[in-house]
Each structure stands twice: as structure tokens, then as C-alpha cells.
C-alpha positions in Angstrom: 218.0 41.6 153.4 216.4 44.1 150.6 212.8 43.3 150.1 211.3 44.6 146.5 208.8 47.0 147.4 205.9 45.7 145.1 206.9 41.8 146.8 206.0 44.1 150.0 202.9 45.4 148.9 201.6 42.0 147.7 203.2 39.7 150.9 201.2 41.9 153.3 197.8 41.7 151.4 198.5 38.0 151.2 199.0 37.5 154.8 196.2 39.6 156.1 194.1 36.8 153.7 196.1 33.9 155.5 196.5 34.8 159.2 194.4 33.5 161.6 193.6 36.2 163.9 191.4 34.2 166.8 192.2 35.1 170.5 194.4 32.9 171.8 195.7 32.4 175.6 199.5 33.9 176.0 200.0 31.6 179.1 198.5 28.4 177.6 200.5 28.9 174.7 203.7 29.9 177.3 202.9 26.5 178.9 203.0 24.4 175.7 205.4 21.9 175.2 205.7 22.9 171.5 209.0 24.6 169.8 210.2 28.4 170.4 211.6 30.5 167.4 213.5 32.9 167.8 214.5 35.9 165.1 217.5 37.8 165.4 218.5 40.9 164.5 220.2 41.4 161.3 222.5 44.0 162.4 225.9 42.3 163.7 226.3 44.7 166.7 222.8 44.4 168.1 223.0 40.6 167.1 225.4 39.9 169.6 223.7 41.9 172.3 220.8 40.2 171.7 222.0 36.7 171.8 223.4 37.3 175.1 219.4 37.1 176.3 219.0 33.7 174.5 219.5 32.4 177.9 216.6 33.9 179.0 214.3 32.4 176.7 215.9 29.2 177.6 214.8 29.5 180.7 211.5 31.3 179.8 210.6 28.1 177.6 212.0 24.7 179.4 211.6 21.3 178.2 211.6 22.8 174.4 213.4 23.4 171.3 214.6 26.9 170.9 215.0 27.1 167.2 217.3 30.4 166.7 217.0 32.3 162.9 219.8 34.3 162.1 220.2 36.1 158.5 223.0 38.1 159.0 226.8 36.2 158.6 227.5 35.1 161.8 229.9 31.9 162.4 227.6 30.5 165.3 230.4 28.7 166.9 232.4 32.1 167.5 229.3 33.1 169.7 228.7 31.0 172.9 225.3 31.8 173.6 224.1 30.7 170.0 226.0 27.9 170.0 223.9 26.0 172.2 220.7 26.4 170.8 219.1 24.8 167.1 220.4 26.7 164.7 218.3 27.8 161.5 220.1 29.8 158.5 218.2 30.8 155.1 220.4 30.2 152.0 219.8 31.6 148.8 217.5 28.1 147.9 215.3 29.1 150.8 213.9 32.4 149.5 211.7 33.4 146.4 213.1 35.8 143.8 211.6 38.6 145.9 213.6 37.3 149.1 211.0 36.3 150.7 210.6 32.9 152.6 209.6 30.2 150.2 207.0 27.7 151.1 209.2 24.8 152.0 211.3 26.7 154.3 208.4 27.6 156.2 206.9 23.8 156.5 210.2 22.8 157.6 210.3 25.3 160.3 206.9 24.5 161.2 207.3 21.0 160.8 207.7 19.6 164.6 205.1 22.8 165.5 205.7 26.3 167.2 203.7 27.5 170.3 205.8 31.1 170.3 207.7 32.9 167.3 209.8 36.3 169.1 211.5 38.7 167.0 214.6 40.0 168.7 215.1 42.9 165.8 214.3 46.3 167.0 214.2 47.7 163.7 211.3 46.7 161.0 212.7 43.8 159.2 210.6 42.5 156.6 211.9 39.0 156.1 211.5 38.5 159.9 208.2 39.5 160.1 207.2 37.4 157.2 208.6 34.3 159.3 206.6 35.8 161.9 203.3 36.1 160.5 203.9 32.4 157.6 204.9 29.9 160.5 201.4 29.6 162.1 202.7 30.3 165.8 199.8 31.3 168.1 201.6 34.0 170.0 203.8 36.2 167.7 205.8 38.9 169.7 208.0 41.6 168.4 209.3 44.7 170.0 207.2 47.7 168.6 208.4 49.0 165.3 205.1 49.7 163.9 204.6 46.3 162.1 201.9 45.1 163.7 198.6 42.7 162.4 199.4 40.3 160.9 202.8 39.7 162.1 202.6 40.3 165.4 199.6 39.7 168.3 201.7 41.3 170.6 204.3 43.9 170.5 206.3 45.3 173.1 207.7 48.9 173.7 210.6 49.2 175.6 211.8 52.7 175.3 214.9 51.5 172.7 214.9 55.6 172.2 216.2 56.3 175.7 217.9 53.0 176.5 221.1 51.4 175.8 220.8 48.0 173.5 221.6 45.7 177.3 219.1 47.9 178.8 216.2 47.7 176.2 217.1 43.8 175.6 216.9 42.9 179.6 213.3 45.2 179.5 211.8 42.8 177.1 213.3 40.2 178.7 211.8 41.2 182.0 208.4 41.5 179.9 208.2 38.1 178.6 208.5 36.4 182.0 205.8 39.1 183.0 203.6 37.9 180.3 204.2 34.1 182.0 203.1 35.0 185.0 206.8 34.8 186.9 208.4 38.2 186.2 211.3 39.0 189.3 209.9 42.1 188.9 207.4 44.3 187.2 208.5 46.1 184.1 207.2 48.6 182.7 204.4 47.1 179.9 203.3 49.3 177.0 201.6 47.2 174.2 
């Protein structure tokens, strides 16, 4: 999506007002019994690359609704892995004149509650950092793109530079069930 710069400018001063930055507990919030949200990439090739690991998070948040955003124009039925999961689309009703999220949207995604928001994008995407930052969710992670406060609490490097997409995408992976406490094995963690 093309974001007006100005609509930019003014988003980010606004949420650095609205955020609530308090320190918060990654596993207590890993533990909750609230929703998952999950943003994916806009880009059609890493898209699918990406929703391969939705079983992950599956896994990584149990007994919860995994709520998965996508922007770009994917038939979700075509994919198997999205296909299973809730399945959240913006239409053109949904955003303000500057594309960004309008206010309803976001109550209705934060309606039932959200314990974790994670951005699968590996590039900076505005309109998925603006979900990011507007839903409320205690523990925000992206992978580093240089977005930072007040989108993200947490980002996480994974060398995309020298990877392949599967090999980046199972690093994070491996990262997040770090970050619960029940990682098969120790990756690498630069934050």
C-alpha cells in the first residue's frame, strides 16, 4: 500500500502520544489465553514463504485465535496454510483517505482482545506497523527493519541479508519459541 508521506509524518507523532510504553512480561503475555495477530507480508513471493510458518505460531500460541492480516491479493483458499486460520482482509471502507487503518477497523480487530500482534514483513511496511502500534497488543514483534518505538517492543534480526527467505523465516521462528521459554534449540538472538 502507498502511504502519503505527510499522513506518515503525522501517524507517527500521533502514536508516540497514544502508545503505552510500560514494561510488560513477554512470557505472561506468551501464556495468555487472549488472540494472536498476525501481519503478512505484502509481497506475494515472500507471502507465501511466510505463511508456510503459520503453523508455527499455531503451535507457539495454543488454545487461541490466530487472526491472520493479509493486504496483498491473495485467494486464501488457494493457500493451505492460510486457509485454516481467521482470516482478516482491509477493503477500501476500512482505511482513511491517507490509507491508513480507520478507527473501526481497529476496534473490531481488537474487539475479543490481543495478547501478541507479529509482523511477518521483512521490509518497513507502514500500514502494518500502524496495526502494530493502534491494536493495543502488549507484546508487538517485528523482524528489524528499523521501525522500532512505537510499533514494536521487540524486534528481531535474523540476518535476512545472508539468508534465504525459508532460512530467515525458520530463524524467527526458532526465536519466538526462544522467547517462550521452549526453543528446540538456541538461535541466534540480536534485538
Amino acid at each position: 500500500m502507498k502511504i502519503n508521506r505527510f499522513a506518515e509524518k503525522f501517524a507517527r507523532y500521533r502514536y508516540r502520544l497514544l502508545i503505552d510504553d510500560r514494561r510488560i512480561n513477554f512470557r505472561e503475555c506468551f501464556e495468555s489465553s487472549k488472540d494472536c495477530l498476525v501481519l503478512m507480508p505484502s509481497d506475494m513471493n515472500i507471502l507465501l514463504e511466510a505463511a508456510s510458518k503459520l503453523p508455527y505460531i499455531a503451535e507457539l500460541f495454543p488454545n487461541r485465535l490466530i487472526k491472520i492480516m493479509v493486504t496483498s491479493n491473495i485467494d486464501p483458499r488457494s493457500h493451505e496454510y492460510i486457509k485454516r486460520f481467521t482470516l482478516i482482509k482491509p477493503g477500501d471502507r476500512d482505511l482513511t483517505r491517507f490509507s491508513l487503518p480507520k478507527k473501526s477497523f481497529i476496534d473490531n480487530l481488537k474487539r475479543t482482545g490481543l495478547s501478541v500482534c507479529v509482523d511477518f514483513d521483512f521490509f518497513p511496511n507502514f500500514f502494518n506497523s500502524s496495526i502494530a502500534a493502534l491494536t493495543g497488543a502488549p507484546v508487538r514483534i517485528g523482524l528489524a527493519k528499523g521501525m522500532g518505538l512505537p510499533y514494536y517492543n521487540l524486534e528481531l534480526n535474523v540476518g535476512r541479508e545472508n539468508a534465504t527467505l525459508k532460512v530467515a523465516y525458520q530463524a524467527f521462528i526458532d526465536m519466538l519459541f526462544n522467547l517462550k521459554g521452549e526453543g528446540p534449540k538456541i538461535a541466534s538472538c540480536e534485538t
